[in-house]
MDAnalysis code that builds the backbone (N, CA, C; Angstrom):
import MDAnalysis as mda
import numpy as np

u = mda.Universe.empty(630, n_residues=210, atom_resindex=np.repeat(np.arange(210), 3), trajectory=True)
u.add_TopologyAttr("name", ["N", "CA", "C"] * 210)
u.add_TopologyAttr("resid", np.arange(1, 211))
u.add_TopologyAttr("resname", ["UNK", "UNK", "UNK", "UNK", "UNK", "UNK", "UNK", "UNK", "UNK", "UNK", "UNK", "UNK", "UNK", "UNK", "UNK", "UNK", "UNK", "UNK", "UNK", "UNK", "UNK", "UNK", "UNK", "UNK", "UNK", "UNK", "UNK", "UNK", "UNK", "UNK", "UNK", "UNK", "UNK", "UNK", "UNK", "UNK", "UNK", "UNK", "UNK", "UNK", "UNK", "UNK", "UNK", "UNK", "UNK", "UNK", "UNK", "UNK", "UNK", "UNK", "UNK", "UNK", "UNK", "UNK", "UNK", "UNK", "UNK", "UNK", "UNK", "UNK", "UNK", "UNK", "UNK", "UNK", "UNK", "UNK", "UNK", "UNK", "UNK", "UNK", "UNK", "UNK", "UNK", "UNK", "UNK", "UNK", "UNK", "UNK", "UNK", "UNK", "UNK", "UNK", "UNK", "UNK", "UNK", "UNK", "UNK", "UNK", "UNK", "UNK", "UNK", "UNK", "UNK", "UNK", "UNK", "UNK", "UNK", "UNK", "UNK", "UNK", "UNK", "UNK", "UNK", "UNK", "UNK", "UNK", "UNK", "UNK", "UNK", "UNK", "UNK", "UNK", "UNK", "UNK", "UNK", "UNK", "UNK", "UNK", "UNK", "UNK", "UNK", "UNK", "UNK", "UNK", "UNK", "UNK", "UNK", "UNK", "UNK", "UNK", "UNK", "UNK", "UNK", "UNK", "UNK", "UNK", "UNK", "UNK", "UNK", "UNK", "UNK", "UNK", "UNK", "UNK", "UNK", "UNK", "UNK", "UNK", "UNK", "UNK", "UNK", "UNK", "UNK", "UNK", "UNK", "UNK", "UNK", "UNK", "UNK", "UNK", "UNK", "UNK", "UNK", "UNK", "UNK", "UNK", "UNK", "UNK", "UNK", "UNK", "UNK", "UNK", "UNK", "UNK", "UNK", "UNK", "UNK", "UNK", "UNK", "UNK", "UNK", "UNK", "UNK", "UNK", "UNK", "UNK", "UNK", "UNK", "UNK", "UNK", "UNK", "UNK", "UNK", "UNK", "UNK", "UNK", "UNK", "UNK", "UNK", "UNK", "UNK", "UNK", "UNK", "UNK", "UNK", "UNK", "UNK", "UNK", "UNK", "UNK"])
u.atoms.positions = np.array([
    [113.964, 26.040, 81.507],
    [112.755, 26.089, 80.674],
    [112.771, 27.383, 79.855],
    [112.553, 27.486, 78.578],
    [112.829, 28.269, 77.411],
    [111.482, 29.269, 77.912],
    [111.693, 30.571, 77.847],
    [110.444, 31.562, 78.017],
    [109.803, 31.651, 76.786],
    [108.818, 32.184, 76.749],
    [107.893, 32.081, 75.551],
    [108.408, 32.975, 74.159],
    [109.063, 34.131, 74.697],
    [110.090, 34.864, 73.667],
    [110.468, 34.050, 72.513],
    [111.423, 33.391, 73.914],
    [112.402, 32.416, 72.992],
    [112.067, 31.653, 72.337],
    [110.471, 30.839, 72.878],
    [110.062, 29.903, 71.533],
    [109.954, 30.270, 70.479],
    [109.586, 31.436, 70.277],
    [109.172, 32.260, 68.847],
    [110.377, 32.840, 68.083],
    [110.843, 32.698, 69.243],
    [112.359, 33.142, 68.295],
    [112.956, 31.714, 67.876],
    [113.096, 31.057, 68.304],
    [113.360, 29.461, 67.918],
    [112.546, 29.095, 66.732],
    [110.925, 29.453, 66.518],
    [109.686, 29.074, 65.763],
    [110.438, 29.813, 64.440],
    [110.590, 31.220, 64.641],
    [111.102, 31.625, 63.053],
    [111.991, 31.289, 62.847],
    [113.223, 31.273, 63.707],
    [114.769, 30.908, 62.860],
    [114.176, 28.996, 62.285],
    [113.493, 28.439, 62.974],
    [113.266, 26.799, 62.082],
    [112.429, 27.104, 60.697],
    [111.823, 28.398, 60.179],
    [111.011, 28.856, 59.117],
    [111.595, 29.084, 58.356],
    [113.133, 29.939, 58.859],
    [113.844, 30.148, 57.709],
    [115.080, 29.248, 57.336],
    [115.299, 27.964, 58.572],
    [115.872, 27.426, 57.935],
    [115.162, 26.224, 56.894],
    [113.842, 26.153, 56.930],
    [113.421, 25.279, 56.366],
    [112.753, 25.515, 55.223],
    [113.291, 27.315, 54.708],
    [113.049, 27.905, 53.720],
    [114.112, 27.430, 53.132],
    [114.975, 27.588, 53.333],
    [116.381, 27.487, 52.878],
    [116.792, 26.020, 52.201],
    [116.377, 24.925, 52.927],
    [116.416, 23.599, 52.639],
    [115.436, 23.022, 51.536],
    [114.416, 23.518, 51.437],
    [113.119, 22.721, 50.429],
    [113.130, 23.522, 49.562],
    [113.073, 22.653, 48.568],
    [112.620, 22.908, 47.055],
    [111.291, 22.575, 46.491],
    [110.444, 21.884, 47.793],
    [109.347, 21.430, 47.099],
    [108.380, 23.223, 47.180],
    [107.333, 23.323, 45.858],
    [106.814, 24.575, 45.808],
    [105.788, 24.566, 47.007],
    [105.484, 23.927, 47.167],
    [103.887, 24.181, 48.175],
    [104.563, 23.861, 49.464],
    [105.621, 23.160, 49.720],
    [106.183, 23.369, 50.835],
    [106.405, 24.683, 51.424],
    [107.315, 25.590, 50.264],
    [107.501, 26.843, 50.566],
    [106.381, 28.131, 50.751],
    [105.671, 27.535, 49.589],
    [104.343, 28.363, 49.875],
    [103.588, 28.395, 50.949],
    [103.689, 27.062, 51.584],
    [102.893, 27.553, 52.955],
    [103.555, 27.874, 54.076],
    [105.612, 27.824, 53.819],
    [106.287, 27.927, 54.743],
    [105.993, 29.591, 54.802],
    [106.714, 30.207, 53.442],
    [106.312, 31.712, 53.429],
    [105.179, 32.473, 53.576],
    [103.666, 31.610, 53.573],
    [102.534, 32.678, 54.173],
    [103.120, 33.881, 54.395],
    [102.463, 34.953, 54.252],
    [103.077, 36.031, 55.038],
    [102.381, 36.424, 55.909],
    [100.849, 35.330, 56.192],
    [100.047, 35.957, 57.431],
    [101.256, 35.195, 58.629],
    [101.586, 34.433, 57.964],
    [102.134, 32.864, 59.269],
    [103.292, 33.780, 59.453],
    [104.533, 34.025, 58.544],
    [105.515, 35.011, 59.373],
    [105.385, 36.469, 59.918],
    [104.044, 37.511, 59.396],
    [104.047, 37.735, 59.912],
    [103.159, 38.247, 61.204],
    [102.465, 36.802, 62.019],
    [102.139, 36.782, 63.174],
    [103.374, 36.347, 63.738],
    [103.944, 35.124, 63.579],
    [105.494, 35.579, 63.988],
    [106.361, 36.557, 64.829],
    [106.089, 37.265, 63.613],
    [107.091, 38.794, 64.296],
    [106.753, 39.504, 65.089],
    [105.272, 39.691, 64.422],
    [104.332, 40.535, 65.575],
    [104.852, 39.935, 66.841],
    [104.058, 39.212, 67.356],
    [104.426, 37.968, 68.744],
    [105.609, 38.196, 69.118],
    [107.090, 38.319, 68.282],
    [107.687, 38.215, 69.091],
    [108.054, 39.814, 69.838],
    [108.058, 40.533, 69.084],
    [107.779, 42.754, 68.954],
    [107.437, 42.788, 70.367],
    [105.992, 41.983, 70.412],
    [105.042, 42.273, 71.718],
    [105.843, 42.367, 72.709],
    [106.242, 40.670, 72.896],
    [107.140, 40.198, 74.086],
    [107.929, 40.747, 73.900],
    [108.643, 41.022, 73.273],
    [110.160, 42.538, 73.694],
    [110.019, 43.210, 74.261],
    [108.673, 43.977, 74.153],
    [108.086, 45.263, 74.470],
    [107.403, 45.281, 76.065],
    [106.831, 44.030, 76.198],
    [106.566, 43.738, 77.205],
    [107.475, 43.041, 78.363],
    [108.927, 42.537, 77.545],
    [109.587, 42.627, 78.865],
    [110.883, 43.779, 78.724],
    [110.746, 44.766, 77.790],
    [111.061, 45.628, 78.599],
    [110.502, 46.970, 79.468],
    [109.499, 46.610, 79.430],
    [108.383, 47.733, 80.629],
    [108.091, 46.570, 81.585],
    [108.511, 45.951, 81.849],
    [108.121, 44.713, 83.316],
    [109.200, 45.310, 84.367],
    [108.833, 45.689, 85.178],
    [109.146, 46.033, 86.492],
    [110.248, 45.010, 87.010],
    [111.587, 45.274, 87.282],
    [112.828, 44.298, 87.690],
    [111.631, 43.601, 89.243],
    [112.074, 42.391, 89.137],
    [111.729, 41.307, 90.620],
    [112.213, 41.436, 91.518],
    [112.267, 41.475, 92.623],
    [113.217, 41.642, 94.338],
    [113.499, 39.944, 94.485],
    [114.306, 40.225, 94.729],
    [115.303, 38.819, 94.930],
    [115.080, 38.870, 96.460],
    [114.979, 37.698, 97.001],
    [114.981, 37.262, 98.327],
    [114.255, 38.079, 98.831],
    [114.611, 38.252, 100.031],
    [114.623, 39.508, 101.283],
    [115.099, 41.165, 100.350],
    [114.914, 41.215, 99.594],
    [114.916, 42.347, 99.137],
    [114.132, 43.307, 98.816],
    [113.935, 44.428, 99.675],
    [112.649, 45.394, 99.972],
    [112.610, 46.613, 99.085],
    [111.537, 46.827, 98.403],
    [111.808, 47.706, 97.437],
    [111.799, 49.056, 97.890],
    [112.489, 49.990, 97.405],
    [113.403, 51.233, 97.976],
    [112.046, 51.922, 98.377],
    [112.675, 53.080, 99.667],
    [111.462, 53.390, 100.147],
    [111.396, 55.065, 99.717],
    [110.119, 55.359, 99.007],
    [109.716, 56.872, 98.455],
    [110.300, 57.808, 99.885],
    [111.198, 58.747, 99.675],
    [111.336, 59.819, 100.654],
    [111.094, 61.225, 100.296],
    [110.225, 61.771, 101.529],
    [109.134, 62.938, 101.553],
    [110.555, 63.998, 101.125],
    [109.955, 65.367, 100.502],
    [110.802, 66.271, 100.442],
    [111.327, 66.773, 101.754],
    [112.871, 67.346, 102.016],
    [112.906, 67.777, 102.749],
    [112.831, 69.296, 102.937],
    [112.486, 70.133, 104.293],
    [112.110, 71.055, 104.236],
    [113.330, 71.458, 104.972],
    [113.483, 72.886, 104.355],
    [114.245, 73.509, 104.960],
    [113.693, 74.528, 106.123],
    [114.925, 75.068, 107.005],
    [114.571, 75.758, 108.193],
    [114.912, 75.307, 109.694],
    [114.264, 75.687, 110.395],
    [115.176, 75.151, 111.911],
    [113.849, 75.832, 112.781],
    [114.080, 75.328, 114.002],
    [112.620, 75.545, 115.259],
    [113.425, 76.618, 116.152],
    [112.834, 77.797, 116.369],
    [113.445, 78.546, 117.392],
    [112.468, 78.265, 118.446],
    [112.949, 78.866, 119.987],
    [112.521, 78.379, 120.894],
    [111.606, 79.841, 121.370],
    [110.570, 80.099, 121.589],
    [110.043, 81.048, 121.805],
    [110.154, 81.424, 123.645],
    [110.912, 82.455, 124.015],
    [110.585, 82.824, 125.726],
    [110.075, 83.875, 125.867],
    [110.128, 84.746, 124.754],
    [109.026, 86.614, 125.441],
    [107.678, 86.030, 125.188],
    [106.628, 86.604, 126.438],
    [105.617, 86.590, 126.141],
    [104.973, 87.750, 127.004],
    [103.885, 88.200, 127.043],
    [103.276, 88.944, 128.367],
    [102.041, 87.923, 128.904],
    [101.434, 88.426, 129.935],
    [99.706, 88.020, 130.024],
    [99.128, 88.506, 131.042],
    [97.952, 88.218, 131.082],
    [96.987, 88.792, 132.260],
    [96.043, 87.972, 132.265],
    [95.371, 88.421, 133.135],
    [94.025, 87.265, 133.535],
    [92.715, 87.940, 133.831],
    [91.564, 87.705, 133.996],
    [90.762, 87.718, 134.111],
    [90.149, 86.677, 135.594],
    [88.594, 86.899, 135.386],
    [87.367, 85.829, 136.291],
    [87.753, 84.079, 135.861],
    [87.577, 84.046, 134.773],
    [87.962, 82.822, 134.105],
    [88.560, 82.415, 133.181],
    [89.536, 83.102, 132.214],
    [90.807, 82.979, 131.710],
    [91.941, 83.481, 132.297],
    [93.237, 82.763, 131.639],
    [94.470, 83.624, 131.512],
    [94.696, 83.997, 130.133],
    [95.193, 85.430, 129.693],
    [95.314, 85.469, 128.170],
    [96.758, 85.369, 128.300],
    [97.863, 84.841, 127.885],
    [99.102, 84.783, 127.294],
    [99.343, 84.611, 125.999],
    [99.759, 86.370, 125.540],
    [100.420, 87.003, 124.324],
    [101.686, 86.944, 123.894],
    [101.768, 86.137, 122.894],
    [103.139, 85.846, 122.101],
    [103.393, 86.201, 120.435],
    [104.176, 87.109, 120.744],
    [104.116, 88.147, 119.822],
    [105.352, 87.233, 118.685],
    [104.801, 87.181, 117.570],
    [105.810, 86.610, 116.186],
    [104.695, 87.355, 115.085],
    [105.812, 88.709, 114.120],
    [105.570, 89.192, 113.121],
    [105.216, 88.079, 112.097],
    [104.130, 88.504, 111.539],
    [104.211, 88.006, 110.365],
    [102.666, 86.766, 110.787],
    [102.923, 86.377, 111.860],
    [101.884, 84.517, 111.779],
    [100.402, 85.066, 111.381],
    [99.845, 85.838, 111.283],
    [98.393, 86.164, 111.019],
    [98.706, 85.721, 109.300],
    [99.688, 85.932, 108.476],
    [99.626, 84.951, 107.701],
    [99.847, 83.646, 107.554],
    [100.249, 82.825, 108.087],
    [100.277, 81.350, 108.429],
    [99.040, 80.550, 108.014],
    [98.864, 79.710, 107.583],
    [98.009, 79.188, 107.069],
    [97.465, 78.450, 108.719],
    [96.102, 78.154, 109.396],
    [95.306, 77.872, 109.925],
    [96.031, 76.269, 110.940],
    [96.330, 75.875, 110.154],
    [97.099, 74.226, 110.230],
    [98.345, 74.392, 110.696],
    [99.113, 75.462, 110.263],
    [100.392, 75.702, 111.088],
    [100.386, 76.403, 112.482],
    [99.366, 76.569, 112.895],
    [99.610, 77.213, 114.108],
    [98.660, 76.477, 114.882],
    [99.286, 75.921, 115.860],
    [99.281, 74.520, 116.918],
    [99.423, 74.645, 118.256],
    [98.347, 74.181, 118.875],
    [98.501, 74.543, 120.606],
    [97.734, 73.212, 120.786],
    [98.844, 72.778, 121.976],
    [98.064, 71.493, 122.683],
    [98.404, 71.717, 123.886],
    [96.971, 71.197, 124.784],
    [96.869, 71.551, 125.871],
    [96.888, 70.290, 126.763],
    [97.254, 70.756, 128.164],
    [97.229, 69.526, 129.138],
    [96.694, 70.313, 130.336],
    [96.613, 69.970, 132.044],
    [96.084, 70.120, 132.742],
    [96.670, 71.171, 133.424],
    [98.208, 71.488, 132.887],
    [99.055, 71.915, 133.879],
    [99.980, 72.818, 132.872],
    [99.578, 72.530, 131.597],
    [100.661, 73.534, 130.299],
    [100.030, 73.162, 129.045],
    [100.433, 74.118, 128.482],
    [100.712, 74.247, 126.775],
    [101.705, 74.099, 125.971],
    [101.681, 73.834, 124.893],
    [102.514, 73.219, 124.165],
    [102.392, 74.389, 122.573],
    [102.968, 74.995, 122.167],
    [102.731, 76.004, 121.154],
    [103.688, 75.894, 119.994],
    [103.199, 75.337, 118.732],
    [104.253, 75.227, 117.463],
    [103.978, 75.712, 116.244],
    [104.503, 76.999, 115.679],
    [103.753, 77.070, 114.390],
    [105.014, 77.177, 113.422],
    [104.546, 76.332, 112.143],
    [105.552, 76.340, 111.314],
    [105.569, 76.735, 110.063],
    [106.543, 77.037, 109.700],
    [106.650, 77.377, 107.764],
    [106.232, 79.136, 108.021],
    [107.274, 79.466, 109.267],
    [107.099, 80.667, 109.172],
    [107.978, 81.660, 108.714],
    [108.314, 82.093, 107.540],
    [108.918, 83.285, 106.977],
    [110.484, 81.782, 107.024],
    [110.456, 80.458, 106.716],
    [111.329, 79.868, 106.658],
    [111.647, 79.043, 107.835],
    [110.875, 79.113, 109.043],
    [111.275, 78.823, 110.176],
    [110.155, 78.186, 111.364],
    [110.126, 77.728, 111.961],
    [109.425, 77.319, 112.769],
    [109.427, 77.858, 114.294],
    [108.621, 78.023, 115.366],
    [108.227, 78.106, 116.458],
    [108.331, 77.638, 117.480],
    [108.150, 77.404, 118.415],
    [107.840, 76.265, 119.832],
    [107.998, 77.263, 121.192],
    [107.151, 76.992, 121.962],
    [106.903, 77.467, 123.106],
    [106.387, 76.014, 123.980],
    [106.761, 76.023, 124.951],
    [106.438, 75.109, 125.988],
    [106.399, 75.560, 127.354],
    [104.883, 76.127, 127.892],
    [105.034, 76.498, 129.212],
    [104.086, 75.715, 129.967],
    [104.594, 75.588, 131.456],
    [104.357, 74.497, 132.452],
    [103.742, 75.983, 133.678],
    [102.831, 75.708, 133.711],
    [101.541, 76.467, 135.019],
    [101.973, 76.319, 136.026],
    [101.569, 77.367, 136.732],
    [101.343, 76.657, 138.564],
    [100.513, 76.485, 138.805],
    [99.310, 76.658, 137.771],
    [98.340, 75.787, 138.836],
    [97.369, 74.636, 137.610],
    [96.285, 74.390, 137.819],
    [95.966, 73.772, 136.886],
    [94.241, 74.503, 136.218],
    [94.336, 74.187, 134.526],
    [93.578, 74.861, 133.831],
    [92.515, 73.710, 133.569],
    [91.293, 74.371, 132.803],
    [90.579, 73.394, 131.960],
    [91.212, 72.874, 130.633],
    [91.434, 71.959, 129.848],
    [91.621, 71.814, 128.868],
    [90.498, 71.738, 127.862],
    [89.263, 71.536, 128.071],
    [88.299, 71.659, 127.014],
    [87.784, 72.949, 126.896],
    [88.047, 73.737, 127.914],
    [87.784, 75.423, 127.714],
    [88.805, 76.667, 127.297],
    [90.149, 76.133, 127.214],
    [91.163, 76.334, 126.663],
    [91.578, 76.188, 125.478],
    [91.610, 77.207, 124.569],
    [91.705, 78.002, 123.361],
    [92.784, 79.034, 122.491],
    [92.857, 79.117, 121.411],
    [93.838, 80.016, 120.944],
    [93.578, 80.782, 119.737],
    [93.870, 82.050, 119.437],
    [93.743, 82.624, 118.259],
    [94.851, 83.556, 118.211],
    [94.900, 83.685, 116.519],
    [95.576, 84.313, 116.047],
    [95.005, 85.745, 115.657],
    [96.059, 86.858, 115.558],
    [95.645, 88.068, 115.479],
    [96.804, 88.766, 114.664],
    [96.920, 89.880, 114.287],
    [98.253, 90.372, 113.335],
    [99.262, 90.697, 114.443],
    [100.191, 89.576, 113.783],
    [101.474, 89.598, 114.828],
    [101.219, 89.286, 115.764],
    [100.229, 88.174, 116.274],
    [100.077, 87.791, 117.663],
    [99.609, 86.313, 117.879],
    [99.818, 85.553, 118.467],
    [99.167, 84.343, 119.406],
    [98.736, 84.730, 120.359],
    [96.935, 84.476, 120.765],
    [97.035, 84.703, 121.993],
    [95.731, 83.470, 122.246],
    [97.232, 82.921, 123.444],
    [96.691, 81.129, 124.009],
    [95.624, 82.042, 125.104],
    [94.769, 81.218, 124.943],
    [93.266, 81.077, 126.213],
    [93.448, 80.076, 127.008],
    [93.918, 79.933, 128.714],
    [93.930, 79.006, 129.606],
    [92.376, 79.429, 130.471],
    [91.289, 78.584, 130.185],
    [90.444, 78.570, 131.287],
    [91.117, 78.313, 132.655],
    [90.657, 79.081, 133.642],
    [90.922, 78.152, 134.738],
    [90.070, 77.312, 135.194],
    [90.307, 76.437, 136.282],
    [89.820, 75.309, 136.580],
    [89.147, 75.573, 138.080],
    [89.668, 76.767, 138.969],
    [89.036, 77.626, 139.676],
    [88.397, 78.942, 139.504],
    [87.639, 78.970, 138.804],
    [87.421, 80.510, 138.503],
    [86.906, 81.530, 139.425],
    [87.277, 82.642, 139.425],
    [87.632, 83.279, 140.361],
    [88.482, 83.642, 141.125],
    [89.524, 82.963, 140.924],
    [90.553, 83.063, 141.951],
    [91.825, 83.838, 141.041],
    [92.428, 84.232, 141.487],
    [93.702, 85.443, 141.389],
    [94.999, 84.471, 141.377],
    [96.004, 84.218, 140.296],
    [97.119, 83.925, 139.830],
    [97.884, 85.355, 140.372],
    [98.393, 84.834, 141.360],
    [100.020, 85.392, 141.823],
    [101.171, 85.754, 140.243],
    [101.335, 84.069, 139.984],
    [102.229, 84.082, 139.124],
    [101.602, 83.113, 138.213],
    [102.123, 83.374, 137.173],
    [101.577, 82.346, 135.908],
    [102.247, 81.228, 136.056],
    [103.857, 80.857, 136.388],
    [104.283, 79.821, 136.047],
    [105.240, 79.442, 137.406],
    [105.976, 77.913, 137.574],
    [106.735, 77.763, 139.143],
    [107.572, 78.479, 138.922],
    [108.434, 78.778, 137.693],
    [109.448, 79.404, 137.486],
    [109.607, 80.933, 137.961],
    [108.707, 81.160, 137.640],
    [108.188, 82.902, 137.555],
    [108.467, 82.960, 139.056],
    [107.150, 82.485, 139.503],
    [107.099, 82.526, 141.129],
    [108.849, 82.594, 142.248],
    [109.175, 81.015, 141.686],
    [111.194, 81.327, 142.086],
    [111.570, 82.147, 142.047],
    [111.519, 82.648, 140.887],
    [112.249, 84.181, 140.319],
    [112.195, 85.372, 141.162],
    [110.842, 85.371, 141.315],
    [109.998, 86.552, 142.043],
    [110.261, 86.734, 143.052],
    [110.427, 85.294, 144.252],
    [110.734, 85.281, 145.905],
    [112.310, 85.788, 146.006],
    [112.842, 85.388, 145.342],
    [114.699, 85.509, 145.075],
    [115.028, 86.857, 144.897],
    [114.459, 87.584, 144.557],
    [114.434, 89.096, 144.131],
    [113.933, 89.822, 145.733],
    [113.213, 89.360, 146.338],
    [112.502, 89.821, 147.524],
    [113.773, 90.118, 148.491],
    [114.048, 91.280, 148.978],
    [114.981, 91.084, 150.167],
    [114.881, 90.971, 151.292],
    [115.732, 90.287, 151.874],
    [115.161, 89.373, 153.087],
    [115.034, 90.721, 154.150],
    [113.957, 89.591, 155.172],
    [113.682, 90.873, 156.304],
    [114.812, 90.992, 157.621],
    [114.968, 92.258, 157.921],
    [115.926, 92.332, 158.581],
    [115.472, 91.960, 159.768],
    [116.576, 91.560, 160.627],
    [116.219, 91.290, 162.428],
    [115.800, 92.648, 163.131],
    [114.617, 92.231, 163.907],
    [114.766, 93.741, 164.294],
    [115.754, 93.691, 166.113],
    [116.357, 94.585, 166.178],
    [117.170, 94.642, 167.180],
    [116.694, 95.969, 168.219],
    [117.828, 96.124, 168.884],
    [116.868, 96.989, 170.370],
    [118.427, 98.148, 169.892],
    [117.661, 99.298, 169.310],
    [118.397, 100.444, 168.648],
    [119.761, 100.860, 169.954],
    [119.505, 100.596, 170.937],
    [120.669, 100.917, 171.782],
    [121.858, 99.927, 172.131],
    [121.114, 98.639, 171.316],
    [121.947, 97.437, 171.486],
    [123.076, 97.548, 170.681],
    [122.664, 97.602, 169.079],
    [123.550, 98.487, 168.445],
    [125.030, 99.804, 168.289],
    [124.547, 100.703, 169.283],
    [125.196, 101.892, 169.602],
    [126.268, 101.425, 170.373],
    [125.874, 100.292, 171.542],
    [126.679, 100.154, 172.545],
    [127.973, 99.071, 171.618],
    [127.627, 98.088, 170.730],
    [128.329, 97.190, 169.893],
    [129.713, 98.352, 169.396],
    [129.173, 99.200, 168.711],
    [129.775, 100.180, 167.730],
    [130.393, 100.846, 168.641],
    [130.470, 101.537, 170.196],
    [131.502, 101.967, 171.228],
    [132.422, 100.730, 171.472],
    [131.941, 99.526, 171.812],
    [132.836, 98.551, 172.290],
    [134.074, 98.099, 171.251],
    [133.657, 98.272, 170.004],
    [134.490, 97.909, 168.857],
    [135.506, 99.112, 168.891],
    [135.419, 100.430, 168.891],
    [136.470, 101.649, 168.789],
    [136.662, 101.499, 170.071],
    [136.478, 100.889, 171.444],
    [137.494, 100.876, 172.508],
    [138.371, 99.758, 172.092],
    [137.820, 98.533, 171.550],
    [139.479, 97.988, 171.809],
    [139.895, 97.400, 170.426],
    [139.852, 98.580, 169.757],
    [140.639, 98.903, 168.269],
    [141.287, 100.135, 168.502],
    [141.047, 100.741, 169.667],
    [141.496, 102.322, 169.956],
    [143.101, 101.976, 170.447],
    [143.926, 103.199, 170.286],
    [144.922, 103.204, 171.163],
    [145.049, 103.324, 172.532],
    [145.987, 103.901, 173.665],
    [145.655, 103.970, 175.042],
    [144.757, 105.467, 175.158],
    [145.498, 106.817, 174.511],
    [144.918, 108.005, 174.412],
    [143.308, 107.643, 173.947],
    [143.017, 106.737, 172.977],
    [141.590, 106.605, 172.805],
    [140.468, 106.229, 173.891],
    [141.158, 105.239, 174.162],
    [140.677, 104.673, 175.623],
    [140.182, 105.663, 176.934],
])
C-alpha cells in the first residue's frame, strides 16, 4: 500500500505529464493553477519533513536503548581508626576524615541496627568512606544519632541499658583484649621448686658433683 508521500508524488508527476500531452487551453489552465500545484508541493515538503523527524520503529522484541547515568569516578576506602567513650546513656564513637564538615548533608550516612552501624560518606575529596561496626551489646536505634563536626563524625549509640558500663565497645575488641592478658601462673609450694632445681644438677652432675 502506497504511503501518502507517495500519492502526491504520483498526483504531480500525472500533472505534468498531462501538461505535456494536452493542447486543449482550459485544459491546461486548470491543469497549471498555481494554487493546485502549488498545494501540491507544499503537501509533499511537509511529509518529507515529517518523516524525517519521525522517530525510527523497534522491530519485534526490540527494546529501545537504555539512558546510562554518568559514571563517577573514585573508589570506597574502608575506614578502621576510630576512638570513643561513653557516658550514662550514650556511646560517642569518633571518626576522624579531614575535610567531611564540607560534605554536603546527604553524603554523610549512618544506618543503624540493634547491634551496629553502618557509616558511608561519599564524594569525598574524590573518594568515598565506609565503616561497618558490629557491638557487643545492643543499642537503641531510634535514639541513635550522628553529627558532623570539622574533621570529624561523631556516631551517637544510645544504649538500650542505660547506666551500665561497656567493658569493650565491640566482640572483636574484647578478643583482642583477653589474648593480651597473661595467663595466671600456678601457684606452687616455693620449696617444691628448690628441691626440682637440686634434683636436676644431681643427675646432670658428674661423680665429683654428686
Amino acid at each position: 500500500m502506497a504511503s501518502a508521500l507517495d500519492k502526491l508524488q504520483n498526483n504531480l508527476e500525472e500533472v505534468r505529464m498531462l501538461l505535456e500531452k494536452t493542447s486543449r487551453k482550459r485544459v491546461r489552465d486548470a491543469l497549471t493553477a498555481k494554487q493546485k500545484q502549488n498545494k501540491i508541493e507544499t503537501e509533499i515538503k511537509n511529509k518529507m519533513q515529517q518523516k524525517s523527524w519521525k522517530k525510527p520503529e523497534l522491530l519485534g522484541n526490540e527494546k529501545p536503548a537504555a539512558v546510562c547515568a554518568p559514571i563517577t569516578t573514585g573508589y570506597t576506602m574502608k575506614i578502621s581508626n576510630y576512638r570513643w567513650d561513653q557516658f550514662h546513656k550514650f556511646l560517642k564513637i569518633y571518626i576522624t576524615l579531614m575535610g567531611v564538615h564540607q560534605v554536603t548533608t546527604e553524603n554523610v550516612q549512618v544506618h543503624f541496627t540493634e547491634r551496629s552501624f553502618d557509616l558511608l560518606v561519599k564524594n569525598l575529596n574524590g573518594k568515598s568512606y565506609s565503616m561497618i561496626m558490629n557491638l557487643l551489646k545492643s543499642m537503641s536505634v531510634e535514639g541513635s544519632s550522628k553529627k558532623v563536626k570539622t574533621d570529624t563524625v561523631l556516631v551517637l549509640c544510645r544504649k538500650k541499658a542505660e547506666n551500665t558500663r561497656w567493658e569493650y565497645l565491640t566482640k572483636v575488641e574484647k578478643e583482642c583484649k583477653e589474648k593480651e592478658k597473661p595467663s595466671e601462673a600456678i601457684e606452687t609450694d616455693p620449696s617444691e621448686g628448690l628441691m626440682n632445681v637440686l634434683k636436676k644438677i644431681y643427675e646432670d652432675g658428674d661423680d665429683d658433683m654428686k
